[in-house]
C-alpha positions in Angstrom: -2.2 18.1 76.6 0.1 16.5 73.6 3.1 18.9 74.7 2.8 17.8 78.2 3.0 14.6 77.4 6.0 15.1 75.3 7.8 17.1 78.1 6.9 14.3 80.3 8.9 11.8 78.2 11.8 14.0 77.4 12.3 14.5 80.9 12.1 10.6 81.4 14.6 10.2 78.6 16.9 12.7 79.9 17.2 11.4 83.1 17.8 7.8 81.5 21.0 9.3 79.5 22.1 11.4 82.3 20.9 10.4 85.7 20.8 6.7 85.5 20.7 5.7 89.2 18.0 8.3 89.8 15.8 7.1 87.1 16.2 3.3 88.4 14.8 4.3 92.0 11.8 6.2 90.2 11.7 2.6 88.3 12.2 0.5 92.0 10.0 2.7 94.0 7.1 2.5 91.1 7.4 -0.9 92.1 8.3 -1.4 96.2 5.1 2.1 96.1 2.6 -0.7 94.2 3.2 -3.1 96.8 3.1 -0.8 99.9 -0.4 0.5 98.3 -1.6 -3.2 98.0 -1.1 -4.0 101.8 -4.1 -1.5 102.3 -6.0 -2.2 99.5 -6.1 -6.1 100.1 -6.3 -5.8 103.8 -9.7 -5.8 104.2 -10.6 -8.2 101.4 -8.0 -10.5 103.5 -9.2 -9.9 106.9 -12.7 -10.8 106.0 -12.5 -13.8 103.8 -9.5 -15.4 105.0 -9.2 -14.8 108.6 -12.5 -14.5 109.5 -13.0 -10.9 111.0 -16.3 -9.0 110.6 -16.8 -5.7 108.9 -16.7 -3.6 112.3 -13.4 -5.5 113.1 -11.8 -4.6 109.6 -12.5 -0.8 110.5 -10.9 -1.0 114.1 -7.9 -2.9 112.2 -7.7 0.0 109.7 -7.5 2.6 112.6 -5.2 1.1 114.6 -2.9 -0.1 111.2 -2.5 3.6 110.5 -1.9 4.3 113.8 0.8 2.0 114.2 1.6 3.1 110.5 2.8 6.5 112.2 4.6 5.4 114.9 6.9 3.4 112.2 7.4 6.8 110.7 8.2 8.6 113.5 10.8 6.0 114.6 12.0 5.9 111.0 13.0 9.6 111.1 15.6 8.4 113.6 17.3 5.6 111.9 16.7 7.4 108.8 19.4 10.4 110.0 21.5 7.6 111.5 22.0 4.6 109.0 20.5 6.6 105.5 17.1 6.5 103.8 18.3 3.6 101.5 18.8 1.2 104.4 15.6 2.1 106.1 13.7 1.3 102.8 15.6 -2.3 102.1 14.8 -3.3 105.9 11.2 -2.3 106.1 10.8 -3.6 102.5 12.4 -6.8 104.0 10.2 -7.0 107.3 6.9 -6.6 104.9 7.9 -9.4 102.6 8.8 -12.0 105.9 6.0 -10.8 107.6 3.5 -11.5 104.7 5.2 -15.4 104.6 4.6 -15.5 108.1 1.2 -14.0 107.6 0.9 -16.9 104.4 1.3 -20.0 106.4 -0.3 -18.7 109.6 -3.7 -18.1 107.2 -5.8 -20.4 109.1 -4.9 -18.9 112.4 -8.1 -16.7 112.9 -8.7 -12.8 113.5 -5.4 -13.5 116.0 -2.9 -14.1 113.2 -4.4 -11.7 111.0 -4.0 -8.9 113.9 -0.7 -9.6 115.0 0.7 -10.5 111.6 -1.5 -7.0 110.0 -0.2 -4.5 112.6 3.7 -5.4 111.9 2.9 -5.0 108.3 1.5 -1.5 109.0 4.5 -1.0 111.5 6.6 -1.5 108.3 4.7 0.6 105.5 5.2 3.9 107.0 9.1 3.7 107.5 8.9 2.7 103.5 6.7 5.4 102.3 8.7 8.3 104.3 11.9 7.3 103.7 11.2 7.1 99.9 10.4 10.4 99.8 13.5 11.5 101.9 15.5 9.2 99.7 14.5 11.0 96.7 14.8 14.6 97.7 18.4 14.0 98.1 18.0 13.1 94.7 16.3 16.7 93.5 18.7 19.3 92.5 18.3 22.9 93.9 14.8 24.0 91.8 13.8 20.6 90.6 12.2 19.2 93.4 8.5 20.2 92.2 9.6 18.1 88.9 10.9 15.2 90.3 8.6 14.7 93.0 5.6 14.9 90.2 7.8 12.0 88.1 7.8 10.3 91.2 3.8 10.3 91.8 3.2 9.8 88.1 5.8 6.5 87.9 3.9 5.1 90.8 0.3 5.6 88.8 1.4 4.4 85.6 2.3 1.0 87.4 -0.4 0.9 89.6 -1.7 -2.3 87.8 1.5 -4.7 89.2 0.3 -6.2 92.8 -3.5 -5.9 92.1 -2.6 -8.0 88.4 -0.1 -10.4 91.1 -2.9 -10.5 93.7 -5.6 -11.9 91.4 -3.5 -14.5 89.2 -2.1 -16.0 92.6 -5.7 -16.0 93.9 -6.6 -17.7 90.4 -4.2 -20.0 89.7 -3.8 -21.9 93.1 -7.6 -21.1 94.2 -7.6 -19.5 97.4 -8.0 -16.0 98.3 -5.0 -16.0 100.6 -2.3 -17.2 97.9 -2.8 -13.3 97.1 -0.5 -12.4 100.0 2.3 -14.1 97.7 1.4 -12.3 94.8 1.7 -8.7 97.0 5.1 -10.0 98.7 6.3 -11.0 95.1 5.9 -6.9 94.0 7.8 -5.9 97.1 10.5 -8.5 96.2 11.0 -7.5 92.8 11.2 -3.8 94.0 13.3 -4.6 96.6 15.8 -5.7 94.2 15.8 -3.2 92.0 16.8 -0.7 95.0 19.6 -2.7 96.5 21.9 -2.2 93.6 21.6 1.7 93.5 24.6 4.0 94.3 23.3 7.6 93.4 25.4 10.7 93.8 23.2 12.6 96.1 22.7 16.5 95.2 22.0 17.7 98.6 
């Protein structure tokens, strides 16, 4: 177990001294991946106490938000060949964190808001999650995909803590459950940031 654990920082401190820019996206999509996995997790806790809908309706929003979750995927495939995974992540990362301000100051709009302003979210989410992936096996050289791709699931556990921790101190400190959407919107920010200034050397 200890001798994983040490190969598992070695390999983190190798790519530090010698793969900087792929190290940072591992670092940014940690982030961007916390927030994405918040949207869901908070979804329901939203829909029901702030906008009103009832347990039934949360489950038909879940359906059709993964639904429309796939059909952001599928379209991303096209613009992901077209324009490059990078762009497709800062845009979709971009459309989550306007539509969650939107989704903010629209709180007391009812079930409505919550479906119109919920199913552009989930439109957004998909193109995120795929792309990242895309994005990083142009990273992976030839034979360390199985290694890089198990960096990139571990990163995004070992930070898993950042947009539930965001969630529940906006929800604290300003006293309403739907100052949380700030708090998720804030995670994609800050991941959204540290993407823009990456210029890797793709291997493939």
């Amino acid at each position: 177990l200890w001798a994983s654990y040490r190969k598992l920082f070695l390999t983190i401190r190798d790519l530090f001294r010698n793969d900087r820019q792929t190290f940072y996206f591992l670092l940014a999509s940690a982030v961007f991946r916390d927030g994405l996995a918040a949207v869901f997790a908070f979804g329901g806790i939203l829909a029901g106490a702030v906008f009103g809908l009832s347990n039934t309706e949360v489950i038909l929003f879940a359906v059709a938000g993964n639904l429309v979750a796939g059909i952001g995927v599928f379209s991303a495939g096209w613009f992901d060949d077209k324009f490059g995974a990078k762009r497709v992540i800062i845009w979709s990362l971009i459309g989550l964190i306007v539509t969650a301000i939107v989704l903010f100051f629209a709180h007391d709009g009812g079930a409505l808001a919550f479906w119109i302003g919920g199913l552009v979210l989930s439109l957004f989410v998909g193109p995120a999650q795929s792309s990242s992936r895309a994005y990083l096996g142009r990273l992976a050289p030839a034979g360390g995909e199985g290694e890089l791709f198990g960096l990139y699931a571990t990163t995004g556990r070992v930070i898993s803590f950042l947009a539930p921790t965001a969630f529940a101190v906006f929800v604290t400190v300003f006293g309403a459950t739907y100052w949380g959407i700030l708090g998720i919107a804030l995670i994609l920010l800050i991941g959204l940031l540290l993407l823009v200034p990456l210029h890797p050397r793709f291997k493939r």
